[in-house]
C-alpha positions in Angstrom: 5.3 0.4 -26.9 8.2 -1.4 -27.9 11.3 0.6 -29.1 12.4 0.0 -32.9 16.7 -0.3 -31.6 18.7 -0.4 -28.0 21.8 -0.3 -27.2 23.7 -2.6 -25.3 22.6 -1.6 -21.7 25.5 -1.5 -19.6 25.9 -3.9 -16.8 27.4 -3.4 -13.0 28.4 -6.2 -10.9 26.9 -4.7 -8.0 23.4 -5.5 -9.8 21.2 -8.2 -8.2 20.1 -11.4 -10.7 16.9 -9.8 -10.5 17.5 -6.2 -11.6 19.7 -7.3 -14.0 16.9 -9.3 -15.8 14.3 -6.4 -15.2 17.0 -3.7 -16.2 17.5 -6.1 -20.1 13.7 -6.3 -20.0 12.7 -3.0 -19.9 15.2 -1.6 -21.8 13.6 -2.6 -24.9 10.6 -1.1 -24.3 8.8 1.9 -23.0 6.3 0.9 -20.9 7.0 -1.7 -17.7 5.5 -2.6 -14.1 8.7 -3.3 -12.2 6.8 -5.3 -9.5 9.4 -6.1 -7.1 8.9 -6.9 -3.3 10.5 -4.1 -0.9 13.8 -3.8 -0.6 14.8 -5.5 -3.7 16.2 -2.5 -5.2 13.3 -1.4 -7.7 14.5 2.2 -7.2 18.0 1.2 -8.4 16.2 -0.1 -11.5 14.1 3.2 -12.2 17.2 5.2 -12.4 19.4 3.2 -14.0 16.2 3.1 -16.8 16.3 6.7 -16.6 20.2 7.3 -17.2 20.3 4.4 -20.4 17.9 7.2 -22.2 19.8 10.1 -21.2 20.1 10.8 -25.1 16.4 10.6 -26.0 14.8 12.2 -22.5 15.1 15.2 -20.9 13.7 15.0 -17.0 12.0 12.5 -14.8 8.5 13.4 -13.2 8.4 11.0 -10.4 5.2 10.7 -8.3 5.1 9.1 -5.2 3.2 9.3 -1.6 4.3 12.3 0.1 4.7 10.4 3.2 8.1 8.5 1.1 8.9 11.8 -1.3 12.2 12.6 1.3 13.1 8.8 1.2 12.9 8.6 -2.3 14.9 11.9 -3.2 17.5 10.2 -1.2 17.7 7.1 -3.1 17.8 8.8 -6.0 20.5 10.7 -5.0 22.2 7.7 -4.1 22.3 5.8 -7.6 22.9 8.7 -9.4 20.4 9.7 -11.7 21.9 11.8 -14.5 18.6 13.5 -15.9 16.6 16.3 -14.2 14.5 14.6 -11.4 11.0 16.5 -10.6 9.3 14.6 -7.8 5.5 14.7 -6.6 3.4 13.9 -4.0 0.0 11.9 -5.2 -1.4 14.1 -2.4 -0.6 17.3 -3.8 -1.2 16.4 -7.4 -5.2 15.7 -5.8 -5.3 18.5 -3.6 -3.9 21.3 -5.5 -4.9 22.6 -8.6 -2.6 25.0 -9.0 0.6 22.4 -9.0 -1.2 20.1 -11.0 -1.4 22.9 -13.9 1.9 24.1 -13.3 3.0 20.6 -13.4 1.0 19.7 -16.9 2.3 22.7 -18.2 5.6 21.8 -17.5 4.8 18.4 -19.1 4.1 20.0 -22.2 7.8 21.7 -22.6 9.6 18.3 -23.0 10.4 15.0 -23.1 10.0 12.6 -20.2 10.1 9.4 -18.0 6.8 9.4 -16.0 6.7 7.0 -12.6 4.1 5.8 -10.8 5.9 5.1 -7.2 3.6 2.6 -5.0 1.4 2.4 -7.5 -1.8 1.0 -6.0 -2.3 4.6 -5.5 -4.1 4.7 -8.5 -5.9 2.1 -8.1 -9.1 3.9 -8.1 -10.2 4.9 -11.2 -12.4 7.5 -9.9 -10.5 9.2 -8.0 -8.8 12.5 -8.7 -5.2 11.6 -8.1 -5.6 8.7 -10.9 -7.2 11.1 -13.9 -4.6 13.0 -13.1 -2.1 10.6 -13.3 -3.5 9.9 -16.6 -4.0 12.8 -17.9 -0.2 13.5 -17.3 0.6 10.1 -18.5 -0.6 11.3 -21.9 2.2 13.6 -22.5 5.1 11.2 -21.4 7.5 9.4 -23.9 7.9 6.4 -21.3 6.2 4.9 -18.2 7.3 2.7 -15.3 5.4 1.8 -12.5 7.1 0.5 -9.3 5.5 -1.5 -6.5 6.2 -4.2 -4.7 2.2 -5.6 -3.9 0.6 -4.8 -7.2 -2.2 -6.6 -6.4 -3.8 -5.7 -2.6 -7.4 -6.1 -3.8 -8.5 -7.6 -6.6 -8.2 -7.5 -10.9 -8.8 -3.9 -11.0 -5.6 -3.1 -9.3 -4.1 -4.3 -11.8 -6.3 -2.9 -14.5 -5.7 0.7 -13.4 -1.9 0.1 -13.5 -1.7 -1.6 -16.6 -4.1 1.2 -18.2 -1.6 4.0 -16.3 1.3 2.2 -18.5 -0.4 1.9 -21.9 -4.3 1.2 -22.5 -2.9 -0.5 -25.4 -1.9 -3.7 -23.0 -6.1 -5.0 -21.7 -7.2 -3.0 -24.5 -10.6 -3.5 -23.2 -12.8 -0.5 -21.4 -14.1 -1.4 -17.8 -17.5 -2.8 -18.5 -15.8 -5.3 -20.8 -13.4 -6.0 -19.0 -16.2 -6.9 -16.0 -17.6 -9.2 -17.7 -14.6 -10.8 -19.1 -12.7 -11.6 -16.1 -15.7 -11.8 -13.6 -18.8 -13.2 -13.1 -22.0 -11.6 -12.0 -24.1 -13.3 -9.6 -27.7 -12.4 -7.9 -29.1 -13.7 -5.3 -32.6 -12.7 -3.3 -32.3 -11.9 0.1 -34.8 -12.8 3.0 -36.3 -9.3 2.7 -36.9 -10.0 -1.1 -33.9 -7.7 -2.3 -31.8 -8.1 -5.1 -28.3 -8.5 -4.4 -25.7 -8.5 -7.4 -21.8 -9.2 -7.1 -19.3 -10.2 -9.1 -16.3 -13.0 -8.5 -13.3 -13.6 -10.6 -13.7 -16.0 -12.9 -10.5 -17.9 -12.7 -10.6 -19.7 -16.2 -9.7 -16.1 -17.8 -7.3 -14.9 -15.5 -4.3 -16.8 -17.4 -5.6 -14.9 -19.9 -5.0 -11.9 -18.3 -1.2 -12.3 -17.4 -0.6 -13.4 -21.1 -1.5 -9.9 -21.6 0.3 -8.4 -18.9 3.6 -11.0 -18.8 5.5 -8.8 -21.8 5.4 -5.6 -19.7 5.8 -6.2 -15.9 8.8 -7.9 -13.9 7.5 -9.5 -11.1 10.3 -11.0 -8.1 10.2 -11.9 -4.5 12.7 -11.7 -2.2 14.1 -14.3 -0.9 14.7 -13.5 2.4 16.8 -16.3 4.0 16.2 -15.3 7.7 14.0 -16.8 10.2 10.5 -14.6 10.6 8.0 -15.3 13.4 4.3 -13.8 14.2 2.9 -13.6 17.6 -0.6 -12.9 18.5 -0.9 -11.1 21.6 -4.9 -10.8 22.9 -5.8 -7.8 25.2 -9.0 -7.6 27.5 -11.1 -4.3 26.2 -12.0 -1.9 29.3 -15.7 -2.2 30.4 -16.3 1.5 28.8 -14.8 -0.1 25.7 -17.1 -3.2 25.9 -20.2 -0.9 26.6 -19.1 1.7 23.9 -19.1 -1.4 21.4 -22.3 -3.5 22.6 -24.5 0.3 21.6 -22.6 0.8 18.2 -23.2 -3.2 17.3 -26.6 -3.4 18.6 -27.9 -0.2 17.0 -26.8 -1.3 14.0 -28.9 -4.8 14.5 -31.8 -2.6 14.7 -31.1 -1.2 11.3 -30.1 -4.4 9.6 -33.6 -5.8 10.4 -35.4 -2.9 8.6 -33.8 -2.8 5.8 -30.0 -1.3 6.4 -27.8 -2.0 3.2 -23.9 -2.9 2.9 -22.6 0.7 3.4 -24.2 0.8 6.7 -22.4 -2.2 7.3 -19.0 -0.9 6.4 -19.7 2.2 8.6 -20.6 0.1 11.6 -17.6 -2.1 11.3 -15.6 1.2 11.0 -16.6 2.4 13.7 -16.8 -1.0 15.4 -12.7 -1.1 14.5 -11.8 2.3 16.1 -13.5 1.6 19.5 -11.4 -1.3 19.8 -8.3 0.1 18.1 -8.2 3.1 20.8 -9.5 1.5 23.7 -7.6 2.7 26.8 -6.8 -0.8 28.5 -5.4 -2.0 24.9 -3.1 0.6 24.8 -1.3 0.8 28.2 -1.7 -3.3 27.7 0.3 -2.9 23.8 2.8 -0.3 25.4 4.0 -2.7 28.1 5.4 -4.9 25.6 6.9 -2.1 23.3 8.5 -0.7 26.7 12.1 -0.4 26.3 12.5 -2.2 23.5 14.2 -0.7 20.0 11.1 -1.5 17.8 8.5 -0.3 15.8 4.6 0.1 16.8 2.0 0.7 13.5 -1.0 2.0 15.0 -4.7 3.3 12.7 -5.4 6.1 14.1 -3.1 9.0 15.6 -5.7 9.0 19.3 -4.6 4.8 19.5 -1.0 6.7 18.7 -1.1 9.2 21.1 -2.7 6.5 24.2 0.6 4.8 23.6 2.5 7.4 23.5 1.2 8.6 26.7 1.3 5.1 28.7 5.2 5.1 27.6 5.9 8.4 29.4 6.8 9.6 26.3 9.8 7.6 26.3 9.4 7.0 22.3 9.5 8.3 18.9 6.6 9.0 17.1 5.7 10.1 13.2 2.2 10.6 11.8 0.5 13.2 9.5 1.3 16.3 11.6 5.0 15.3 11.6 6.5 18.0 9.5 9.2 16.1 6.3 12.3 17.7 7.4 11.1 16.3 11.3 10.4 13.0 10.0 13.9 12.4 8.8 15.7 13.7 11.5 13.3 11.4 13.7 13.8 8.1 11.4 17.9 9.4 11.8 17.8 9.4 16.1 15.5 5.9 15.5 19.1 4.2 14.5 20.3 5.1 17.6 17.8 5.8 20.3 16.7 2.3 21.5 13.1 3.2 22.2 9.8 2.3 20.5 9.1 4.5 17.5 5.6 4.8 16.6 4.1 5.8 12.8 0.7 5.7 11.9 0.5 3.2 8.8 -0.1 5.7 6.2 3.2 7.7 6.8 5.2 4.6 8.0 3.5 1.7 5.8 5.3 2.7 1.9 8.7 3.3 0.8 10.7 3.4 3.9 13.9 1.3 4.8 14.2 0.9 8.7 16.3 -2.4 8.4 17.8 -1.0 11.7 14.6 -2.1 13.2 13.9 -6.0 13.6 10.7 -6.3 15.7 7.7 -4.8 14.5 4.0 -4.4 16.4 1.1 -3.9 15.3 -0.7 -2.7 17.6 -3.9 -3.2 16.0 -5.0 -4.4 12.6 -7.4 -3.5 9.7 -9.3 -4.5 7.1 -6.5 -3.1 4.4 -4.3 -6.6 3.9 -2.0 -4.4 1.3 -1.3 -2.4 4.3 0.1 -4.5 6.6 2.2 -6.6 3.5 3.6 -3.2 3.0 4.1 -2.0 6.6 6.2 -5.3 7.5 8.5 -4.9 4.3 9.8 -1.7 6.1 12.0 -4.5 8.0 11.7 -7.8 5.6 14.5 -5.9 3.2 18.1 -7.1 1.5 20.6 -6.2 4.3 18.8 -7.0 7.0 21.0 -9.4 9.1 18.6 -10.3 12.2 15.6 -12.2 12.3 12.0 -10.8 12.3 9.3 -10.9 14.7 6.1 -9.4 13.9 3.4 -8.9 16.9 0.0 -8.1 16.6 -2.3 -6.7 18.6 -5.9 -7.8 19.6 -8.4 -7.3 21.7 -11.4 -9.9 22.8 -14.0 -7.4 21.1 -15.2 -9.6 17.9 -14.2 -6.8 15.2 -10.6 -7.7 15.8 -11.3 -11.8 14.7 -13.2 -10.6 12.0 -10.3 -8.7 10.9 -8.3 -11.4 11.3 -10.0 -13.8 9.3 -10.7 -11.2 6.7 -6.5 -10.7 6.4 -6.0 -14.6 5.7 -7.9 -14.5 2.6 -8.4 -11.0 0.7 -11.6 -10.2 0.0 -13.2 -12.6 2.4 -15.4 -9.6 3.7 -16.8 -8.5 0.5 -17.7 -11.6 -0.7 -19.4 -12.6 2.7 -21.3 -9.2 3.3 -22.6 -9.7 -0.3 -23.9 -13.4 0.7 -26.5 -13.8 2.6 -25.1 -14.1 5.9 -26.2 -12.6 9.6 -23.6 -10.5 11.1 -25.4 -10.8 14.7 -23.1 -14.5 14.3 -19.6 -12.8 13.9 -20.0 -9.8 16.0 
């Protein structure tokens, strides 16, 4: 993985400490996980990779969410990069066979940097977008993968994204690696099931980064400005209360004969989008975006579209249906237009820089703590020169405290639905 002779890599005084040190890193090798927060310039640091082996390479194939694909061509653009640049959208690569042949085919022809932009997207190892990922990997001569939360669930993020690099680095398949760096526990429930589930097992885990501490660079910005969170609480309509008292209690019905985990996760789903789109909430969340140049992140585009509505319309708004040439001219009118604009977290949450923005709502929350990490580093970025205030949105439905809790300590909801434990106390 290492490569036998480097050059001197040539240096630029407009280089942070911390690219600097990734940029000597990975230059000796030709694998790395440039694991930088947002807005610390880990783009800068790809292409400047990509231009020191100009001599040995011939293009770039660089995969990102499609949602960032327009934000990332730009940045490119920006630095400079000197070789061919083919970009990708980990949606397309999933959804379309045709590019994905087209785009192994074209794999095949030369010789190239391969980057894994955001790369928790491959986090899931069964998932099509990840083989894929691999089985491209295969045929590149070098690897980088950029994020700036590499770890927004447990060990096996990082698993999948050191096995993306080289499997050479764990060197271990998954079952081994389950039992290496977790435990397994069982347990007999009051039903006389046999529930299994595994925990980290923290003596091996310095283990783990001995492995890992050769090929990834790892930095946090240090932001130097003051950052503040408010918690604003919202009373649910009485069709919202109703709506949630039939979905929670139905599901107590089914949790005393038997109902398993996944019907769990379904209720608290649904549980989530009752209170995420209730009606109240959302005139209630759009009286304190009114007027105000910020940003709202809402879950679902019918929470979206409630705000929308009880702003008159008076705001900007991007989600999924917004086409890519839209969505920039939008983000372009945001650094001017001093009204609310609201994105739905999966278009708004990765690889954008709205520095122009310094307040950011959220007008309701989820399980996903990655997520929100990544949705507030669209503001929490080098060159910002206000400080920060983050608002989020609840409601007095108990799905929203659960989520809450859940977002202080990762994981906290796994672990506790696999306990025994009696939701009919949290909900």
């Amino acid at each position: 993985m290492a490569l036998a002779t480097a050059p001197e890599l040539a240096t630029d005084p407009t280089f942070t400490l911390e690219q600097t040190v990734a940029l000597e890193r990975f230059a000796k090798l030709r694998v790395g996980g440039v694991f930088m927060e947002q807005g610390m310039g880990k783009t800068r640091v790809a292409v400047e990779l990509a231009n020191y082996r100009t001599d040995s390479l011939d293009a770039v194939l660089w995969v990102a969410p499609f949602s960032v694909l327009a934000a990332v061509e730009t940045e490119v653009a920006k630095w400079g990069c000197t070789l061919p640049v083919r970009f990708l959208g980990y949606e397309t690569l999933a959804q379309s066979d045709r590019t994905y042949l087209e785009v192994l085919a074209w794999c095949e022809d030369r010789k190239f940097l391969i980057i894994a932009d955001e790369s928790t997207f491959i986090k899931n190892g069964d998932s099509k977008r990840s083989k894929r990922m691999l089985q491209l990997r295969k045929h590149a001569d070098y690897a980088l993968a950029l994020n700036g939360t590499p770890l927004t669930r447990d060990l096996w993020d990082l698993k999948r994204q050191m096995d993306f690099l080289s499997p050479k680095i764990l060197a271990t398949d998954d079952r081994a690696f389950r039992y290496k760096y977790f435990t397994m526990n069982k347990m007999i429930d009051d039903r006389g099931e046999e529930r299994i589930w595994f925990e980290t097992y923290e003596p091996n885990v310095a283990h783990l980064q001995s492995l890992m501490a050769p090929y990834i660079f790892e930095a946090k910005l240090q932001f130097g400005l003051p950052e503040t969170t408010l918690v604003r609480e919202h009373s649910a309509s009485p069709e919202g209360h109703l709506a949630y008292a039939v979905v929670r209690d139905e599901f107590f019905k089914a949790w005393e004969t038997g109902a398993d985990e996944m019907a769990l996760y379904e209720m608290l789903g649904k549980l989530g989008l009752i209170a995420a789109t209730d009606p109240l909430k959302c005139e209630s969340v759009a009286v304190w975006a009114r007027y105000r140049h910020t940003l709202v992140f809402c879950q679902y585009r019918e929470e979206q579209r409630l705000i929308a509505a009880a702003l008159d319309g008076k705001c900007l708004v991007i989600n999924g249906d917004t086409p890519a040439a839209e969505r920039v001219s939008i983000f372009e009118r945001s650094k001017t237009e001093l009204v609310p604009l609201l994105l739905t977290y999966g278009v708004g949450s990765f690889g954008l820089n709205l520095q122009h923005f310094s307040e950011c709502h959220f007008a309701s929350l989820g399980f996903h703590y990655g997520r929100q990490q990544q949705a507030k580093s669209r503001i929490r970025r080098l060159g910002q020169e206000s400080a920060i205030e983050y608002t989020e949105h609840v409601t007095d439905l108990g799905i929203d405290a659960l989520i809450a809790k859940n977002l202080t300590k990762k994981g906290w909801l796994a672990d506790l639905v696999r306990h025994a434990f009696d939701p009919r106390t949290i909900l």
